[in-house]
C-alpha positions in Angstrom: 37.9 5.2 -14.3 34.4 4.4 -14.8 31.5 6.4 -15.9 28.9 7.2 -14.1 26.2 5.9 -16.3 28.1 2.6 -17.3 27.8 1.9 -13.5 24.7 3.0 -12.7 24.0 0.8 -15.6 25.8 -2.6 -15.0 24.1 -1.8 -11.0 21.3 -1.7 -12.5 21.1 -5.0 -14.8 23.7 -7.2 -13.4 24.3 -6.8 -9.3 21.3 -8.5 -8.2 21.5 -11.5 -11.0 25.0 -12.2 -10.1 26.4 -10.6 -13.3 29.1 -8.5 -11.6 30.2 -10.7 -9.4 30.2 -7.8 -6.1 28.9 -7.6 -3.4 27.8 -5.1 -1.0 30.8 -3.2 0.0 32.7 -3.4 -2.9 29.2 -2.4 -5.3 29.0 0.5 -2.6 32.4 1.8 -2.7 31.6 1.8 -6.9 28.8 3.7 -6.7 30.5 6.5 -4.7 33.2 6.6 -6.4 30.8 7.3 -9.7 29.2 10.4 -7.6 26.1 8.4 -7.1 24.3 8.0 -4.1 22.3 5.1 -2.8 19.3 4.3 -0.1 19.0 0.8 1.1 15.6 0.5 2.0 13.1 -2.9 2.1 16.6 -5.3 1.4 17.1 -3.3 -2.1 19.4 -0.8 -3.3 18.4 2.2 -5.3 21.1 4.1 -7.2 20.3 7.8 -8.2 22.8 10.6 -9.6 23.6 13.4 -6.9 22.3 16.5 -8.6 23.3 19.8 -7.7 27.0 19.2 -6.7 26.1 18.0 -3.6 29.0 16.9 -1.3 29.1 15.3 1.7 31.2 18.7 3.1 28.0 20.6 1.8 25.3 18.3 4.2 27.7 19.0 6.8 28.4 22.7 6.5 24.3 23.1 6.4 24.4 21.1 10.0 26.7 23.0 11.2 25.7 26.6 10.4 22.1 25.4 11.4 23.0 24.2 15.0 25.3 27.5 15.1 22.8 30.1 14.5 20.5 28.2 17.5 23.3 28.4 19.9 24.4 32.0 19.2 20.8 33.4 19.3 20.0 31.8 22.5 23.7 32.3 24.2 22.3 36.1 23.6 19.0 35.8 25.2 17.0 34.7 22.7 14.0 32.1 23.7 14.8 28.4 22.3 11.8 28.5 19.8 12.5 31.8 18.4 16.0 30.7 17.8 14.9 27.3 16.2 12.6 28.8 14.0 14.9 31.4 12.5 17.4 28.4 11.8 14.5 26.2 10.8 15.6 26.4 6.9 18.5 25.2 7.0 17.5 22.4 9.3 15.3 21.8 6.3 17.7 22.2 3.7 20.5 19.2 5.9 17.6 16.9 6.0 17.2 17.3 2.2 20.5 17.3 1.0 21.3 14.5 3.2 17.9 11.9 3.0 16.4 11.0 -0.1 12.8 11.7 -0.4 11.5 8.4 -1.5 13.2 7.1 2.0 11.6 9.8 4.2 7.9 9.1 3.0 8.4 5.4 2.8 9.5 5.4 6.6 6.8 8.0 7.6 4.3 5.5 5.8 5.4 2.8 7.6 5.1 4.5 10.3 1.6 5.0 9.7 0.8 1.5 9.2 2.0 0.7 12.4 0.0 3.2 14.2 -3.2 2.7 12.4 -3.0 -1.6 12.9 -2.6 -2.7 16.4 -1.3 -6.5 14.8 0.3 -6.6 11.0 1.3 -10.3 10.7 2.5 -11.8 8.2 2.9 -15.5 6.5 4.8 -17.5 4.3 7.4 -14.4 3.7 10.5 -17.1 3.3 8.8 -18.2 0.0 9.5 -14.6 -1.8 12.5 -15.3 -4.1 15.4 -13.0 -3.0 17.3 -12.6 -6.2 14.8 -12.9 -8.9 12.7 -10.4 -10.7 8.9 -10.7 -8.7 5.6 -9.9 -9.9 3.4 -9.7 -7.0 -0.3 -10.2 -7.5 -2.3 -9.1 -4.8 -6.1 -9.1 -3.6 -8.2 -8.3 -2.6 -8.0 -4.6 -2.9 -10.2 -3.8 0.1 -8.7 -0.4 1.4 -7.2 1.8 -1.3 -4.1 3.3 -0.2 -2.8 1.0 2.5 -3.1 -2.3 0.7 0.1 -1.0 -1.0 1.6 0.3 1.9 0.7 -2.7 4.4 2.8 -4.8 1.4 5.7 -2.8 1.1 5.5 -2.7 4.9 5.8 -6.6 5.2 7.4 -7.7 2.1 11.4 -8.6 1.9 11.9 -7.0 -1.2 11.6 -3.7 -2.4 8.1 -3.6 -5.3 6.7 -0.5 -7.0 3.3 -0.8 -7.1 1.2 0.2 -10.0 -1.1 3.4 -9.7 -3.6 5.3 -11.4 -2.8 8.2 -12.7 -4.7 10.3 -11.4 -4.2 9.5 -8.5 -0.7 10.5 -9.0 -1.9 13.8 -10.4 -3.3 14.1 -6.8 -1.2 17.0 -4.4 -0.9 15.2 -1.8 -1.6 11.3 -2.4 0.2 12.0 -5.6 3.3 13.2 -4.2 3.4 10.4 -1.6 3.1 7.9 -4.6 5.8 9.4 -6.6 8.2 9.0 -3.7 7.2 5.4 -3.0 8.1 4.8 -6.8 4.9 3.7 -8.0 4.0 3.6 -11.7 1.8 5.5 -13.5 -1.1 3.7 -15.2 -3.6 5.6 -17.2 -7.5 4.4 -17.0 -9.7 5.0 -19.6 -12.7 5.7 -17.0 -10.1 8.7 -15.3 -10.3 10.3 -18.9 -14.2 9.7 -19.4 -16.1 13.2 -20.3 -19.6 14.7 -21.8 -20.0 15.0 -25.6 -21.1 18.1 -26.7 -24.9 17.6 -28.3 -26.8 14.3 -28.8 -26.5 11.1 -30.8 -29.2 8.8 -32.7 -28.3 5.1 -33.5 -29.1 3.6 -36.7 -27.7 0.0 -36.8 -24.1 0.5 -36.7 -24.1 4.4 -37.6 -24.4 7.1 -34.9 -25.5 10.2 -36.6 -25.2 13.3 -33.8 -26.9 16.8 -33.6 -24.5 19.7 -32.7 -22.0 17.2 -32.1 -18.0 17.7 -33.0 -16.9 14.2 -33.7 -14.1 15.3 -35.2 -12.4 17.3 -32.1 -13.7 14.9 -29.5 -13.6 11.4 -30.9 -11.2 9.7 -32.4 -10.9 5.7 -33.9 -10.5 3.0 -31.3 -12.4 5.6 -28.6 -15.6 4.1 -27.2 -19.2 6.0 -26.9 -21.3 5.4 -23.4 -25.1 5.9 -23.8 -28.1 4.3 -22.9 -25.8 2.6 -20.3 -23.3 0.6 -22.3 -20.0 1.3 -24.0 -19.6 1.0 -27.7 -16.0 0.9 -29.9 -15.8 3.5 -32.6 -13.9 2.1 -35.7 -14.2 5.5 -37.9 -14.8 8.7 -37.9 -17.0 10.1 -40.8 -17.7 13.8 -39.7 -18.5 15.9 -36.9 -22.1 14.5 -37.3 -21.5 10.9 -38.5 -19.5 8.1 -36.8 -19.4 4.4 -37.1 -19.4 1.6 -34.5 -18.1 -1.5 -33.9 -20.9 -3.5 -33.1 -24.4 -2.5 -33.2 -26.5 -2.0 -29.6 -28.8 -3.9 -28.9 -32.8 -3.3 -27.4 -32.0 -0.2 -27.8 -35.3 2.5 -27.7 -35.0 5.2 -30.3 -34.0 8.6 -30.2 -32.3 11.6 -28.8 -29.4 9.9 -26.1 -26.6 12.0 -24.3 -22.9 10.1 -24.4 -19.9 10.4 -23.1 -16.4 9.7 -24.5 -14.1 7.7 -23.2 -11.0 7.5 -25.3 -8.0 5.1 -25.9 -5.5 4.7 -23.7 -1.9 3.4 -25.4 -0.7 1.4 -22.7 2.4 0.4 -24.5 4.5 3.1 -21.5 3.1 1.1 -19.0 4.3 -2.0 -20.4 7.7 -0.6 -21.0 8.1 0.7 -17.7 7.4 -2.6 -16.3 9.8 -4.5 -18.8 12.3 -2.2 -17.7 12.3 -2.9 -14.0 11.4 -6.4 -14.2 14.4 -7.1 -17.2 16.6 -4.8 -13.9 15.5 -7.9 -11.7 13.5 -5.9 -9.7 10.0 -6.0 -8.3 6.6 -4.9 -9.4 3.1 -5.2 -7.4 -0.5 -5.0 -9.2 -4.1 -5.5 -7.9 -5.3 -7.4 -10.7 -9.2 -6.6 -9.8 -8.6 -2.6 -10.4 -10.2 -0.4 -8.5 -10.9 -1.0 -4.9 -14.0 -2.3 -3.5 -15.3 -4.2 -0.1 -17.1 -7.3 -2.1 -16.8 -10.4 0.1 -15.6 -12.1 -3.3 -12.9 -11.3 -5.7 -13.3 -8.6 -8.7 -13.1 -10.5 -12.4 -9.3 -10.0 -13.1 -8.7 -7.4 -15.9 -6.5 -7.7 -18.6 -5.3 -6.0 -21.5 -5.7 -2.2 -21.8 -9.3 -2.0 -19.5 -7.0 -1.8 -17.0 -3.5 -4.4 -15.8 -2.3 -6.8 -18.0 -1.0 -9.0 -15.9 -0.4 -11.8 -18.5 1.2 -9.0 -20.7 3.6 -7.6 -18.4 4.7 -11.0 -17.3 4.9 -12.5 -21.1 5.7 -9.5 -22.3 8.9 -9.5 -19.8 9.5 -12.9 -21.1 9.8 -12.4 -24.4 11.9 -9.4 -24.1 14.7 -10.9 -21.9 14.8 -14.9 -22.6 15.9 -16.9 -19.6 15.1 -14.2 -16.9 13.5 -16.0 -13.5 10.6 -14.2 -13.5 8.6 -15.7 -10.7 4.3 -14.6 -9.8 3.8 -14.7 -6.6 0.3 -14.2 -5.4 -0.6 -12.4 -1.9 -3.5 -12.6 0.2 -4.7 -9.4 2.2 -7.2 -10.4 5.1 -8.5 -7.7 7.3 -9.9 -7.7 10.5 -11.9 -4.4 11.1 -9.5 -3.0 8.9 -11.3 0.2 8.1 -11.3 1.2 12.1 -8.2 2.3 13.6 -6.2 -0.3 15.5 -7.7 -2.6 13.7 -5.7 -6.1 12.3 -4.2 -7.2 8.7 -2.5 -10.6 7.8 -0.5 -10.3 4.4 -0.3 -14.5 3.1 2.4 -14.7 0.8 1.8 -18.1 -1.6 3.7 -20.5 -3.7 6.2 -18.6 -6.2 5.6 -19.9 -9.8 7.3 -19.3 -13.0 5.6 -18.7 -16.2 6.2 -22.2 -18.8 8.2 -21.3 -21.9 5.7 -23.3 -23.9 3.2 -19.8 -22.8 6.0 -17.2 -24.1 6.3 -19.1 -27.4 2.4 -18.8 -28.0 2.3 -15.2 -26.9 5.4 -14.7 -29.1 3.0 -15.5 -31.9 0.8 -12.6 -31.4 -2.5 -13.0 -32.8 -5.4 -14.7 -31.4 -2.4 -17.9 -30.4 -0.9 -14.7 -28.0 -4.1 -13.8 -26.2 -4.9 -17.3 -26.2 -1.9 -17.7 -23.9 -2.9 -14.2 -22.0 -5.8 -15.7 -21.0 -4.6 -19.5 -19.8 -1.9 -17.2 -17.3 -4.6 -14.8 -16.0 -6.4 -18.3 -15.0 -3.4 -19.2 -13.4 -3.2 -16.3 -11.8 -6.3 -16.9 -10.3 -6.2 -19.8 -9.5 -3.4 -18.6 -7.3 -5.1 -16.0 -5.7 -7.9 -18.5 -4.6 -5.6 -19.9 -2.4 -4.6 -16.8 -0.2 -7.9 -15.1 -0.2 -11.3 -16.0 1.3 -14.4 -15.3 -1.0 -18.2 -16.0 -0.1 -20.8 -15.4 -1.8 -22.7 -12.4 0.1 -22.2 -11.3 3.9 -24.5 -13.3 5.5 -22.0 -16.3 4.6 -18.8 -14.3 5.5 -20.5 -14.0 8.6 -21.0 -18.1 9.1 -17.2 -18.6 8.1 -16.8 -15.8 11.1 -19.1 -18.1 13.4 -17.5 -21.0 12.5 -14.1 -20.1 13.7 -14.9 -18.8 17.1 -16.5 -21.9 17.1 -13.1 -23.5 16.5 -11.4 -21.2 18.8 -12.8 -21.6 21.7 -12.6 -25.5 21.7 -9.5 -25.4 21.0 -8.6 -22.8 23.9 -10.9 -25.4 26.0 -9.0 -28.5 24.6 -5.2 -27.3 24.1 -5.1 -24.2 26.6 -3.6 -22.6 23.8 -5.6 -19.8 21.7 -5.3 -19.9 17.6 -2.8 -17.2 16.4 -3.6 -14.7 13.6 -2.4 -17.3 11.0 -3.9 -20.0 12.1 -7.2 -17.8 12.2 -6.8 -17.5 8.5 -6.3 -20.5 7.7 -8.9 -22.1 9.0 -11.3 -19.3 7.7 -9.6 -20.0 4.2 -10.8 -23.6 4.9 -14.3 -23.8 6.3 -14.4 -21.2 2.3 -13.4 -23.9 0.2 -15.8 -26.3 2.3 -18.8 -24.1 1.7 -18.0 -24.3 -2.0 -18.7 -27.9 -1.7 -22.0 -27.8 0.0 -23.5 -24.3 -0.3 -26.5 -26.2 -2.2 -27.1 -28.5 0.2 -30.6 -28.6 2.1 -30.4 -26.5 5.5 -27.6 -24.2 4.5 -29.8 -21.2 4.3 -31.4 -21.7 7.7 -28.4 -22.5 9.6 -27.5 -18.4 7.8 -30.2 -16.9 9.4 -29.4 -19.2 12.5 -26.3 -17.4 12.9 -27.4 -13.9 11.8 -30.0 -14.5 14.6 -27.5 -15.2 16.7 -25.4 -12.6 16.0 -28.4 -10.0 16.3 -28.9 -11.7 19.3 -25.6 -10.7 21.0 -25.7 -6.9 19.3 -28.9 -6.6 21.0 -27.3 -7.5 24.3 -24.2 -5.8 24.3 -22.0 -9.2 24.7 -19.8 -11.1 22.5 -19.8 -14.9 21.4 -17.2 -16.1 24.1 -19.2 -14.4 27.1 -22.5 -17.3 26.1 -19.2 -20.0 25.9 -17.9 -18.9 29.1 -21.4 -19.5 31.1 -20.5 -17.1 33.3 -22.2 -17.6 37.0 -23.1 -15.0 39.1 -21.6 -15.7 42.2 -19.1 -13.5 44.5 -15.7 -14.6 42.3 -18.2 -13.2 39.4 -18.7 -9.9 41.2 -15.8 -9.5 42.4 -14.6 -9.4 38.7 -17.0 -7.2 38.1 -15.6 -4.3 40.2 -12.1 -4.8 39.2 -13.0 -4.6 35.7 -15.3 -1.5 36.7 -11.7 0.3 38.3 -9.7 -1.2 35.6 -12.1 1.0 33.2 -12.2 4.0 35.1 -8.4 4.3 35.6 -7.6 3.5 31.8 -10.6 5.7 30.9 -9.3 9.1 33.3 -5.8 8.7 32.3 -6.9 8.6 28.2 -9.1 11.3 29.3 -6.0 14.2 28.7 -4.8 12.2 24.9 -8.8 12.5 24.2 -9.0 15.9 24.1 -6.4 16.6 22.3 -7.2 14.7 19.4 -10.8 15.1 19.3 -10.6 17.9 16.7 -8.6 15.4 14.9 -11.0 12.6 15.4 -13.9 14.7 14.1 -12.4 15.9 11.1 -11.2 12.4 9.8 -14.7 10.9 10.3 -16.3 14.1 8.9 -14.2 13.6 5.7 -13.8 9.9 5.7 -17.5 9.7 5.9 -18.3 12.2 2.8 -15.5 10.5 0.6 -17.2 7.3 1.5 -20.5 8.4 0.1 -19.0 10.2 -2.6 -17.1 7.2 -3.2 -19.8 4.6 -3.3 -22.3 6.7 -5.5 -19.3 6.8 -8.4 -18.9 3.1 -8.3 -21.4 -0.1 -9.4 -18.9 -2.4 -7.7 -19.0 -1.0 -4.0 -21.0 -2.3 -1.1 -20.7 0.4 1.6 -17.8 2.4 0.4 -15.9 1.6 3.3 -12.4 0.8 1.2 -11.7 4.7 1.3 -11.9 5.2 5.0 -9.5 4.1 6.3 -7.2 6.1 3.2 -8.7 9.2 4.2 -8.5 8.9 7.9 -4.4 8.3 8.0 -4.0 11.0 4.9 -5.9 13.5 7.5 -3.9 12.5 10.3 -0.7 12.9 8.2 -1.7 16.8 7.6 -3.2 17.5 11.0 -1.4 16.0 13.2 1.7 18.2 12.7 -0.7 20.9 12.8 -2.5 20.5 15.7 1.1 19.9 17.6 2.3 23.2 16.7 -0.8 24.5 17.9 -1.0 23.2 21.2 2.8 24.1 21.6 2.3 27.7 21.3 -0.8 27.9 23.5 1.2 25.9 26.5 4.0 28.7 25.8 1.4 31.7 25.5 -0.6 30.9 28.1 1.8 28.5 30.9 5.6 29.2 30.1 8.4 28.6 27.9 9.8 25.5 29.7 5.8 24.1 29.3 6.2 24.3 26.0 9.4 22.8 25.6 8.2 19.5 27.4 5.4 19.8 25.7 7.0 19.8 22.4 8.8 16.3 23.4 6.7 14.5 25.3 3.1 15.0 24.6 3.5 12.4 21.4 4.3 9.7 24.3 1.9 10.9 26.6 -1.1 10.5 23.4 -0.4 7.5 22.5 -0.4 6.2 25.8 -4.1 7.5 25.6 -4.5 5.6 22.6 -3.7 2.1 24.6 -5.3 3.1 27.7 -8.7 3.9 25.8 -7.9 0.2 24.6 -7.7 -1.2 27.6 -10.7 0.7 28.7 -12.7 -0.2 26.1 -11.9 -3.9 26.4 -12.7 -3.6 30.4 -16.5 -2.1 29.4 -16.9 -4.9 27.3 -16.7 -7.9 30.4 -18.0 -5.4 32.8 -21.0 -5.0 30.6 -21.6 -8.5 29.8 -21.7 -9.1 33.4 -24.1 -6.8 33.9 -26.0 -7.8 31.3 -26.3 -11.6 32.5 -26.8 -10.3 36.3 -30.3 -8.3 34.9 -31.8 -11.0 32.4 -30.0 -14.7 33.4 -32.8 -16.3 30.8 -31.2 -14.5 27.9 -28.0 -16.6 28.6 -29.6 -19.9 28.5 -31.3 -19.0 25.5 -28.0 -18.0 23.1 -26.5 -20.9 24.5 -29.6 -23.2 23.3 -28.4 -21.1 19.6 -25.2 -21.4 19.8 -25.5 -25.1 20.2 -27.6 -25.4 17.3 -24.9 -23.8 15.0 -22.4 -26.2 16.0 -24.9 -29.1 15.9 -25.9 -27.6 12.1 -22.1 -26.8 10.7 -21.2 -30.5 12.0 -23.8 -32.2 10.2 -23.0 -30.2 6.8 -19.2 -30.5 6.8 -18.5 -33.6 8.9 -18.1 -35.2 5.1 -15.9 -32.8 3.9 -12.0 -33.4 3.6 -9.9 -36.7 4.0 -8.9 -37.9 7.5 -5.9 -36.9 8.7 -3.2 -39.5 9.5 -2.6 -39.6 13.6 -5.9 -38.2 14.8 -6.2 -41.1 16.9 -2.9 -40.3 18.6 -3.7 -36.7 18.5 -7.0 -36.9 20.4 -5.5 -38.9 23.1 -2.6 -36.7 23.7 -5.5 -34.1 24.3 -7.5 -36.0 26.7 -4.7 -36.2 28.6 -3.5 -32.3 28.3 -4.9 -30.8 31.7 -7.4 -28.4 29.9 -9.1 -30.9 28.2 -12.0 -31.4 30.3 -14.6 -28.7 31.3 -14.6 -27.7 34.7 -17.8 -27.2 37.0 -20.0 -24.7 36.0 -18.8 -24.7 32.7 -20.7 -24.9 29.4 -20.3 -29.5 29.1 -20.6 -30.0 25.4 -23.6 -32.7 24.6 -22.0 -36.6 24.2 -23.1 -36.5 20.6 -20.5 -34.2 19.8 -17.4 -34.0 21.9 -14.5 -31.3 21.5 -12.6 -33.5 19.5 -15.0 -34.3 17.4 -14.9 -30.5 16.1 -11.2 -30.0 16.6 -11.1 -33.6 13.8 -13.6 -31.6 11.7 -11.6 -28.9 11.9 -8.1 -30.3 10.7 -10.0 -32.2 8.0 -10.7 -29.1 6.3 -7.5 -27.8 7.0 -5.6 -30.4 5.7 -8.1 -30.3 2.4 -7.2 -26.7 1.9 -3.9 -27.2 2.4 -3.9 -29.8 -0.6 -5.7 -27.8 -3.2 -2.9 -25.0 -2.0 -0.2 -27.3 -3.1 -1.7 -28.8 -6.1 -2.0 -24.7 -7.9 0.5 -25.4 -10.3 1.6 -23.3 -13.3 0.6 -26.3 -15.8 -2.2 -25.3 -17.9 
């Protein structure tokens, strides 16, 4: 016989390294014969002790009695719903005893994720090690809750993710965290609160006035006044304390302050030893908080927030010869703050962390953060090559041009449109281009070229491939017209029922997603817009309305139709709403070419005139970048496979590229930086 925690323990530490030598059956059949019970879920197993007694006979005594007590009430005339709802408990009590919690949220969150992105793609999942312990370093952090979750959703292992704390003091959020076995990380800035009375600075002295050093500050707890932080190295009195470094160009006087104390991350730290030594995974955001920069955050490390380099040598040093591998992920939105909007989760190249680093940080000392801070730059070096930074929006918004550019011509030269990868990629491309000729002359006017443009096409209610299209107004033209006008109005009346019944739900999540926004982006110095938080609040609303509302509109179909209303009701109306949701889609996307049409039918000048733009951003992005990159072997044969491809030439009336630069031309430019990216991606490398 075997104990139960000897097993849970050799599960723990040895089944997924190979240690035991089982395999899933056989580890299985262990675990149940210890009394434990397990929940396969993301390709990994948990193992947790039953509590309570629990037996399978138990789970299905509940059922039974449950489904009993509904039959027997309504064999003796009792209506369905009052008969469910009496039994509703123990319904309650089976799906507990029987379903683990974590499993139950994890599912329901995916199931969120789902319905909130119309595409979740992923890339490069193959290159996640399946056996090894994996830390995975992710950025950016552009929408709070659901980066974690959009992760988890896509990723073949199982990861906790770290999380602040309180966050996880949080009722509901909280909760959901401490199912999706997340770990706790305590930030100084969460603990931050006023001083009682004011402070004066002389040199490296702060003497106070009604203060109470003593019961609110403590050694190693940092001051914040006059706008900067400042380490406290002792505590003289409840009047006197000393600093660290003296401020300064700093004005004298009377200042208010704040404390924020020291946080011991050394739990932290052991928590992730633990389930990294258990060959498990772990997932971070190295930035910290969220934010919706076009760049990357600084990476933290140390006890400001993550240590990425400490958990990872750290783990080393504990267990010698563990795999640990870092493998960095690249989260790339499109709209993602809107629902039914797009993500793409890039996994990149898995690297292992050089002994020669564990040695130094083995040394402690200044030798140990010296080798903190050559990983970190790893570590971003890693990042840079499944993210896409620019410097400000107006340049995001060129890398955006850019590949519709691309897009198109290669729809016009191919027949084939880019997928969501291949998007990416390119994007990622044309941002490691601009790095090599931001500073060149005419950069800044082919920016407001574009922004022009795109004002341009705002103004006039069209998008970018309508001016590529050259659409003519002729009877094929209106004839399009009116089917997309009947295509609209039949999407549009039957989303009309699935409308109404979530408007109050569509109200309240942009009422509160809008307030948590601002409330958000006055609290932060690192926030754009604030728009990171929306899309958090508007799927935690749903979560708690939606339910709500349901049960509503049930009982006013029984009270005021009938009973058998109701009951349909109660199944099919989920069906029959989100149908709505991809009718109001389709609807949508009919408006949009109806209205273009209409738009180039009442001012045919305005056309010509974004076309004369447009071709001046090609013509300006193929003069900076034709330089960029090496050429790629077998162009040559390339191009004339796609002169002879039966899309390759334009037909009449369509938009005939100018001789100087031909659609391969573009489509050469375009694999050149592809090809360059794609060589700095292979050549991040763990040597330092």
């Amino acid at each position: 016989s075997v104990g139960r925690a000897s097993v849970a323990s050799r599960l723990r530490y040895g089944l997924r390294s190979g240690q035991l030598g089982l395999e899933g059956s056989v580890a299985a059949t262990m675990v149940a014969r210890a009394g434990l019970k397990t929940a396969i879920l993301g390709g990994g197993m948990r193992v947790a002790p039953i509590g309570g007694g629990t037996t399978f006979m138990q789970s299905i005594g509940c059922l039974w009695v449950a489904v009993g007590i509904t039959v027997t009430l309504q064999a003796y005339g009792a209506p369905p719903f009052v008969a469910v709802f009496i039994s509703w408990p123990l319904y309650a009590m089976w799906v507990y005893i029987s379903i683990p919690a974590s499993v139950m949220v994890t599912n329901v969150m995916f199931m969120c994720v789902d319905l909130f992105f119309k595409d979740v793609t992923t890339r490069n999942t193959y290159k996640v090690p399946t056996k090894s312990p994996v830390l995975f370093v992710c950025a950016p952090h552009s929408n709070q809750l659901l980066d974690p979750l959009v992760v988890m959703r896509t990723c073949p292992r199982q990861a906790g993710f770290l999380c602040a704390a309180k966050t996880m003091r949080a009722r509901v959020v909280g909760y959901i965290a401490a199912a999706l076995d997340s770990i706790p990380v305590e930030r100084a800035q969460d603990l931050k609160r006023r001083g009682t009375g004011k402070v004066t600075i002389d040199g490296l002295t702060v003497r106070g006035e009604g203060t109470a050093f003593l019961r609110e500050l403590h050694a190693k707890d940092k001051l914040d006044f006059g706008g900067h932080e400042y380490s406290v190295v002792e505590v003289v009195g409840d009047g006197e304390a000393r600093m660290k470094v003296a401020p300064i160009g700093l004005a004298p006087g009377l200042y208010n302050y704040s404390v924020v104390p020291h946080v011991d991350s050394a739990s932290l730290y052991e928590s992730v030893f633990e389930r990294l030594g258990a060959s498990e995974c772990v997932g971070i955001f190295p930035e910290g908080g969220s934010h919706d920069r076009t760049e990357l955050l600084p990476l933290k490390m140390g006890d400001d927030w993550m240590g990425v380099s400490i958990m990872a040598l750290g783990a080393s040093a504990r267990y010698p010869g563990l795999p640990i591998r870092i493998v960095p992920v690249g989260l790339h939105y499109f709209k993602g703050h809107r629902f039914r909007g797009s993500v793409l989760v890039d996994y990149g190249e898995p690297f292992a962390i050089p002994p020669e680093l564990v040695a130094e940080y083995e040394q402690g000392g200044a030798t140990m953060q010296g080798a903190c801070e050559k990983l970190l730059h790893v570590v971003e070096q890693a990042l840079t090559s499944v993210t896409i930074s620019a410097p400000d929006y107006a340049t995001l918004e060129l890398f955006w041009m850019m590949r519709r550019l691309h897009m198109q011509k290669t729809v016009e030269v191919t027949g084939e449109r880019p997928t969501l990868v291949e998007q990416v990629e390119l994007t990622k491309a044309f941002s490691d281009g601009w790095a090599k000729i931001s500073k060149e002359p005419g950069t800044a006017e082919l920016q407001q070229l574009v922004a022009s443009y795109n004002q341009q096409l705002r103004l006039y209610g069209i998008r970018d491939y309508h001016v590529e299209a050259n659409t003519r107004i002729d009877n094929s033209t209106l004839l399009r017209a009116l089917f997309l006008s009947a295509r609209m109005l039949f999407n549009g009346v039957a989303a009309i029922p699935g409308c109404v019944l979530g408007f109050p739900l569509l109200v309240v999540t942009r009422y509160v997603s809008e307030n948590e926004r601002a409330k958000a982006l006055k609290g932060s110095t690192v926030k754009v817009t604030g728009r990171d938080v929306v899309a958090t609040y508007k799927v935690l609303i749903s979560l708690i309305m939606t339910p709500v509302l349901h049960i509503v509109y049930t009982s006013l179909v029984w009270r005021l139709i009938s009973q058998r209303a109701a009951v349909a009701y109660m199944f099919f109306s989920p069906f029959v709403c989100w149908g709505a949701v991809r009718c109001a889609e389709s609807s949508k996307l009919a408006y949009r070419e109806a209205w273009a049409i209409v738009s180039i039918l009442l001012q045919p000048s305005s056309l010509q005139h974004l076309q004369q733009m447009r071709q001046g951003i090609k013509a300006g992005v193929l003069s900076l970048f034709n330089d960029i990159g090496a050429p790629v072997p077998g162009n040559d044969a390339r191009r004339r496979k796609q002169a002879a491809m039966p899309g390759a030439r334009s037909s009449s009336g369509e938009l005939t590229p100018e001789p100087s630069e031909p659609p391969e031309q573009w489509l050469e430019l375009c694999e050149k930086l592809r090809a360059d990216a794609l060589r700095r991606r292979r050549s991040v490398s763990i040597s330092v």
